[in-house]
N, CA, C and O atoms as CSV, one atom per row, in Angstrom:
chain,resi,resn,atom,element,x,y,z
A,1,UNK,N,N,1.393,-5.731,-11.913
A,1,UNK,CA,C,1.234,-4.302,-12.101
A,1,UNK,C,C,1.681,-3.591,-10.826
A,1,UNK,O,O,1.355,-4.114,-9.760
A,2,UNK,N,N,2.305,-2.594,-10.811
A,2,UNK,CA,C,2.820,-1.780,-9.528
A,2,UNK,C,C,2.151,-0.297,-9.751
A,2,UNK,O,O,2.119,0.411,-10.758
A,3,UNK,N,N,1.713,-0.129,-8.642
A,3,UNK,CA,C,1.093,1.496,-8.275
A,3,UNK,C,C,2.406,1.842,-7.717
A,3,UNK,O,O,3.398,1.207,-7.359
A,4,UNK,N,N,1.960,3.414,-7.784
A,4,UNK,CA,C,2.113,4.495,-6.805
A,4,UNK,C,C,1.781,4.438,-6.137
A,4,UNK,O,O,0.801,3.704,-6.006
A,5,UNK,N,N,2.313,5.190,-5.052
A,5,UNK,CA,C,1.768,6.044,-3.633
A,5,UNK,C,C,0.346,6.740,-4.216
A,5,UNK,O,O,-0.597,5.968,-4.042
A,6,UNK,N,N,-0.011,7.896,-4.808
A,6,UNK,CA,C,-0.874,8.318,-5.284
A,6,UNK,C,C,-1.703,7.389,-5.260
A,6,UNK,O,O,-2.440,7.410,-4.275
A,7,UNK,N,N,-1.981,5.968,-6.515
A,7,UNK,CA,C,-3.130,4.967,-6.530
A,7,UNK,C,C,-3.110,4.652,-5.775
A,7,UNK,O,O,-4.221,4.121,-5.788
A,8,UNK,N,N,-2.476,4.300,-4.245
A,8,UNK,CA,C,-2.614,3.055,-3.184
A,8,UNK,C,C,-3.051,3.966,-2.374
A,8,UNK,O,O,-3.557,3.395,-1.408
A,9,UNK,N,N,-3.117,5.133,-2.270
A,9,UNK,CA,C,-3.997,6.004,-1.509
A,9,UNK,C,C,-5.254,5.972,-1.735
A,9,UNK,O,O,-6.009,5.797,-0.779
A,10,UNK,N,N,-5.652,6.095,-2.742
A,10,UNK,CA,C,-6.774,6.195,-3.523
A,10,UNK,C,C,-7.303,4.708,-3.705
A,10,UNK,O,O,-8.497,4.484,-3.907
A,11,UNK,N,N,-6.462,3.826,-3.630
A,11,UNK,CA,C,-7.563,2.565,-3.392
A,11,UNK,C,C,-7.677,1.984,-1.882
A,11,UNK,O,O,-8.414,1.038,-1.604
A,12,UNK,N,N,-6.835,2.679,-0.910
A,12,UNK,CA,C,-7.204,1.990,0.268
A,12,UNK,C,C,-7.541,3.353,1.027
A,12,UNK,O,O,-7.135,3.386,2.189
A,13,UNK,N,N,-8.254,4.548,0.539
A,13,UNK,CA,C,-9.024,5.994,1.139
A,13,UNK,C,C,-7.992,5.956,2.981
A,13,UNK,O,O,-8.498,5.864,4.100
A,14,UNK,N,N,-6.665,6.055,2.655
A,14,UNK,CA,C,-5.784,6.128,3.904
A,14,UNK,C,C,-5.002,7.478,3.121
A,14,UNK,O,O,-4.875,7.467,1.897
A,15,UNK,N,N,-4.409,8.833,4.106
A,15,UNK,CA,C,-3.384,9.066,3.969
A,15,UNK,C,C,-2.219,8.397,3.616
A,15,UNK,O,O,-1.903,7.213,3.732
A,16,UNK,N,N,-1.572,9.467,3.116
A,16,UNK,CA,C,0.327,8.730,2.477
A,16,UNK,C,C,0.636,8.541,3.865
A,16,UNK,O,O,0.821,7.393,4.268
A,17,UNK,N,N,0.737,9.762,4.846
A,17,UNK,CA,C,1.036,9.254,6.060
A,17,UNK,C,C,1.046,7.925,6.868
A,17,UNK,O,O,2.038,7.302,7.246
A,18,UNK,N,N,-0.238,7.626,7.049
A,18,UNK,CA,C,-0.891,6.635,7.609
A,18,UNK,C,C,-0.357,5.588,7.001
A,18,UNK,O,O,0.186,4.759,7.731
A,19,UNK,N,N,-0.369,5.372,5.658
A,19,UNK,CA,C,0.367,4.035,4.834
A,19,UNK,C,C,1.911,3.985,4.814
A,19,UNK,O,O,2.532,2.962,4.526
A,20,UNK,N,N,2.446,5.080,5.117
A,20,UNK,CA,C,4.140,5.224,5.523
A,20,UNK,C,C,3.919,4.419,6.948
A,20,UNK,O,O,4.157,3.212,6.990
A,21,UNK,N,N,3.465,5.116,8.085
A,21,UNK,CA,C,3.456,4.587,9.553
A,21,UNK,C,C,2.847,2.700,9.489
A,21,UNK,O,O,3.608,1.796,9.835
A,22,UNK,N,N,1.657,2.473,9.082
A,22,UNK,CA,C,1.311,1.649,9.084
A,22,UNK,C,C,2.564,0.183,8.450
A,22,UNK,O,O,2.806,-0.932,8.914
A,23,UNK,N,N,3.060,0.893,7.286
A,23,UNK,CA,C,4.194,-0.011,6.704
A,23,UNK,C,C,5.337,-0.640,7.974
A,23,UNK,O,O,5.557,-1.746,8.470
A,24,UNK,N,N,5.895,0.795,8.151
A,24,UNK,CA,C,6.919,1.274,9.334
A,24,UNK,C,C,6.524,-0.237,10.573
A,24,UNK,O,O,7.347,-1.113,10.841
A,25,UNK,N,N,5.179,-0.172,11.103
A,25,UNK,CA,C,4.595,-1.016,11.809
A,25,UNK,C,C,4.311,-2.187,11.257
A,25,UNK,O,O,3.629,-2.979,11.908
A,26,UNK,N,N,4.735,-2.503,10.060
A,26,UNK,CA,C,4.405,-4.119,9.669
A,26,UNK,C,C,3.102,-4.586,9.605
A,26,UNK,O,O,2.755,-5.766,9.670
A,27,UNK,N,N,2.212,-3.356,9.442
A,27,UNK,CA,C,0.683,-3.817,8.989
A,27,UNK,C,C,0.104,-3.587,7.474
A,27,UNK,O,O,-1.046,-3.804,7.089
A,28,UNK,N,N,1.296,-3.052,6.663
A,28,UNK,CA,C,0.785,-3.246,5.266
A,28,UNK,C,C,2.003,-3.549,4.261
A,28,UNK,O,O,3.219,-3.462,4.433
A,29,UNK,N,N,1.477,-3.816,3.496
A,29,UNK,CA,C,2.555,-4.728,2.133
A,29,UNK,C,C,3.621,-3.733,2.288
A,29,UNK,O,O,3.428,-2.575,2.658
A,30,UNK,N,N,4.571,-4.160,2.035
A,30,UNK,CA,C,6.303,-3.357,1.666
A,30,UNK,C,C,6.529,-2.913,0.631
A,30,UNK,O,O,6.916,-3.889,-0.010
A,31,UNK,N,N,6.550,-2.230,0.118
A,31,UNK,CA,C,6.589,-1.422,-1.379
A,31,UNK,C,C,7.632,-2.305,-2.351
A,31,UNK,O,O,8.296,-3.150,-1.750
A,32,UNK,N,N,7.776,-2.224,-3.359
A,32,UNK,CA,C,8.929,-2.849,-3.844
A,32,UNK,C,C,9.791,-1.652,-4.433
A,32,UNK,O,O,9.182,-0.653,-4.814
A,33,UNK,N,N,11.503,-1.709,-4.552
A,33,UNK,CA,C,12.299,-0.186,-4.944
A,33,UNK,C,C,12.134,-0.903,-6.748
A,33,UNK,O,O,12.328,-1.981,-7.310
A,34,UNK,N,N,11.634,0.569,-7.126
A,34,UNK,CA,C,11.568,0.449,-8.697
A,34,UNK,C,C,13.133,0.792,-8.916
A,34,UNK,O,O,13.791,-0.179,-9.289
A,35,UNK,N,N,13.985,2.242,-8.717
A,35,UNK,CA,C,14.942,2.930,-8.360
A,35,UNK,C,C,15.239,3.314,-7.273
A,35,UNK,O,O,14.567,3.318,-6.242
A,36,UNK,N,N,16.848,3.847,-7.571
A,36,UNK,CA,C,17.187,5.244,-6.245
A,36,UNK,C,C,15.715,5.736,-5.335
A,36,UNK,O,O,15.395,5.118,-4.320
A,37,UNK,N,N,15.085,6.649,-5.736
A,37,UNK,CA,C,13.876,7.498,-5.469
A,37,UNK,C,C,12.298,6.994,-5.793
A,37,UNK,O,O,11.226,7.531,-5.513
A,38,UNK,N,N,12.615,5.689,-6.529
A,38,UNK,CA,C,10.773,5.258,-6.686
A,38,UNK,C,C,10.605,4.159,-6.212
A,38,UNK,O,O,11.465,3.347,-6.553
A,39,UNK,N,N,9.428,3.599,-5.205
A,39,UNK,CA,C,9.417,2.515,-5.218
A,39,UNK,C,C,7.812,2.358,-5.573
A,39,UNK,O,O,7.256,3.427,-5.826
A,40,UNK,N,N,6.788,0.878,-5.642
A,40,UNK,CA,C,5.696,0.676,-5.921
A,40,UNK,C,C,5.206,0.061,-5.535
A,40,UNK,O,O,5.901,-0.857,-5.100
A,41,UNK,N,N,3.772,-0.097,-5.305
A,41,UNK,CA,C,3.335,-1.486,-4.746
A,41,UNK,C,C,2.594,-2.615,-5.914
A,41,UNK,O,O,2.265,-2.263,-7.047
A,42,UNK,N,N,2.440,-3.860,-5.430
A,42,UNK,CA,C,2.219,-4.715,-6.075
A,42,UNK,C,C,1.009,-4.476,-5.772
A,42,UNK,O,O,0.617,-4.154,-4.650
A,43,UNK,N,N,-0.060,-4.701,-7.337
A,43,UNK,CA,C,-1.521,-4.081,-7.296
A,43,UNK,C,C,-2.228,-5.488,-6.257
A,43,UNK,O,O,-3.008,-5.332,-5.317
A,44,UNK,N,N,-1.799,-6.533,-6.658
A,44,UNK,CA,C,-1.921,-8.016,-5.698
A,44,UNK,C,C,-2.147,-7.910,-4.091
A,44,UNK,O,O,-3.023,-8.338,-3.340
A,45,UNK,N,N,-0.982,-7.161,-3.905
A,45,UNK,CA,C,-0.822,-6.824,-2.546
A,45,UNK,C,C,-2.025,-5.883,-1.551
A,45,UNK,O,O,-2.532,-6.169,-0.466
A,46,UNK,N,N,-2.205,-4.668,-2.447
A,46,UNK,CA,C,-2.992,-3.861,-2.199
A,46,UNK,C,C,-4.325,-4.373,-1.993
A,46,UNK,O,O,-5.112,-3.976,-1.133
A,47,UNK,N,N,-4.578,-5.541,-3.084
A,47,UNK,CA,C,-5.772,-6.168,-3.171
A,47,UNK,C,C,-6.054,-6.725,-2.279
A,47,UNK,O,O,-7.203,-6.486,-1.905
A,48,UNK,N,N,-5.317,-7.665,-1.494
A,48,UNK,CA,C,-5.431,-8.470,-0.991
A,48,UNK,C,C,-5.382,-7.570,0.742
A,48,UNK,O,O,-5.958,-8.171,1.648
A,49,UNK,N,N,-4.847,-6.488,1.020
A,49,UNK,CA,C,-5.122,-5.348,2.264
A,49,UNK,C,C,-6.514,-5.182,2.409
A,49,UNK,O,O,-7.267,-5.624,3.277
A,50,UNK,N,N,-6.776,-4.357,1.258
A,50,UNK,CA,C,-8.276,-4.138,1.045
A,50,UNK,C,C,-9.366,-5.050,1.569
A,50,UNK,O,O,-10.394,-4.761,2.182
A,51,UNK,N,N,-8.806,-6.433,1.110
A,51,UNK,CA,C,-10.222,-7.819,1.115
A,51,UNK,C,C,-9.873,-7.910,2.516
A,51,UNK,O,O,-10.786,-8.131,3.312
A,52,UNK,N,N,-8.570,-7.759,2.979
A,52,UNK,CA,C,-8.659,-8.292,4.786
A,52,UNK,C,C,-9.066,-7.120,5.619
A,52,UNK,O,O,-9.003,-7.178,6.847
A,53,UNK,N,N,-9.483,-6.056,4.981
A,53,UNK,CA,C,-9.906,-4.875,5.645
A,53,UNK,C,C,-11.447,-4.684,5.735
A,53,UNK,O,O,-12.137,-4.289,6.674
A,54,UNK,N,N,-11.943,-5.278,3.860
A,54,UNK,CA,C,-13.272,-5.762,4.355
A,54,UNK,C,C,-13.935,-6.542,5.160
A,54,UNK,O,O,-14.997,-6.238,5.704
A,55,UNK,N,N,-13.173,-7.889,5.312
A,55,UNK,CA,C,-13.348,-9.290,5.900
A,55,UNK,C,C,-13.313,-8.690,7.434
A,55,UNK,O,O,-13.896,-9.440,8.217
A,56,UNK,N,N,-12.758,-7.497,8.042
A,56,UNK,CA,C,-12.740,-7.152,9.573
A,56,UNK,C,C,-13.987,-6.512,9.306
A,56,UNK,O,O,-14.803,-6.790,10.185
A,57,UNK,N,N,-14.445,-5.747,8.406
A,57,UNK,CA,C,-15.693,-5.145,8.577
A,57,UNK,C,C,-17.106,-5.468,9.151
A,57,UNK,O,O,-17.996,-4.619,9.115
């Protein structure tokens, strides 16, 4: 399953910003290009940010 920008905001409570820069820096999953203008993330991926974000908690 692939999100949006919109859901991957909303499941990891980060700005779009912050998840643009953070990418940029090689600290979160790489989007995959759907098209030209869309790309998505793998819901897997996101999941798996999240659990290593809890696991620092």
């Amino acid at each position: 399953m692939l999100w949006n920008i919109h859901q991957v905001v909303a499941a990891v409570t980060l700005s779009k910003s912050t998840v643009y820069r953070l990418i940029k820096d090689g600290k979160f999953p790489q989007p995959v290009r759907i098209s030209y203008k869309r790309v998505g993330w793998l819901k897997a991926d996101i999941d798996s940010f999240v659990a290593s974000l809890q696991h620092l908690a």
